[in-house]
Residue, then its C-alpha position, 0 to 999 in steps of 0.5 A: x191548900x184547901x185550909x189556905x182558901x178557907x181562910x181566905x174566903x173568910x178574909x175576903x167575908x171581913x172585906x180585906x182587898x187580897x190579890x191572888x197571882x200565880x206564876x210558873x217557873x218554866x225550866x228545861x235542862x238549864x234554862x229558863x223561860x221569861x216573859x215581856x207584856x205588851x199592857x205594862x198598865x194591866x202589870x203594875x205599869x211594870x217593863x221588863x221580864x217576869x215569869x209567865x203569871x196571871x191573876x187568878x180569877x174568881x172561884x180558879x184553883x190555883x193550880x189551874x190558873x198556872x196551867x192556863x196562863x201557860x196555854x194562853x200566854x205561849x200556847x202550851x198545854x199538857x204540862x202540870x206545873x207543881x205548887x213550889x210556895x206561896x208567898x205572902x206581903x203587902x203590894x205597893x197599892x196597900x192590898x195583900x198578894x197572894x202568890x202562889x209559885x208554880x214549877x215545871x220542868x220539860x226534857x227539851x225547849x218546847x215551841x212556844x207561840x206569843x199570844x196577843x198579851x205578849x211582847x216577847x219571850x226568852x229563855x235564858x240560862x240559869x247562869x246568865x240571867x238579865x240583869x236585875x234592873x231589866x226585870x219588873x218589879x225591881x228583880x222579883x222574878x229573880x228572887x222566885x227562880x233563885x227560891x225554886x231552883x235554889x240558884x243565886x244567879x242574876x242576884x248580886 
């Protein structure tokens, strides 16, 4: 991790645009939790589920940034998502993402609240996903759940 932000620093030093998002994958038992934003333009003016997730903010570890978009996204706090991967490409608005996926895993649903950011929450088996259209970013959460969980549900 420490290696990956060095050269990151020195990315950012040459003056190449990078995003750097975290997500979370929270799963309990077999279920899923995914969310829908009110602000479609601060998400790529994307509808649909994602996976809780957030721009990382200047000078945040990764793994705090997961941590805090569970707290003020649904109000969760002490749970340690763990880093699953990181994934690297090119957005559609030309800049590189950095994505670094989190997982955690709980004994039971927790209550979640919605915060003001939030138009909805839900958790959906892992056997009955939404559908691919009803997911931003054409599916992509669905590629990240089948990464972490190495199920191909939702997928077809």
């Amino acid at each position: 991790m420490i290696l990956i932000l060095y050269f990151l620093r020195n990315f950012f030093m040459k003056g190449i645009n990078c995003k750097l998002i975290a997500d979370v994958s929270l799963i309990s038992g077999e279920s899923i939790l995914l969310v829908k934003y009110k602000d479609r333009n601060r998400y790529d003016h994307q509808s649909g589920w994602f996976l809780p997730d957030d721009i990382i903010n200047e000078f945040e570890h990764p793994e705090i940034a997961a941590s805090r978009i569970l707290f003020e996204q649904i109000r969760l706090s002490n749970i340690n998502p763990e880093l699953d991967h990181i994934e690297s490409f090119k957005g559609k608005d030309s800049t590189w993402h950095l994505v670094f996926h989190y997982k955690a895993y709980l004994k039971e649903i927790p209550d979640a609240e919605l915060s003001e950011d939030l138009e909805t929450l839900d958790w959906f088996s892992l056997d009955e996903l939404p559908d691919k259209k009803e997911v931003a970013h054409n599916g992509w959460a669905l590629y990240t759940i089948k990464a972490v969980t190495g199920r191909n549900s939702g997928l077809k």
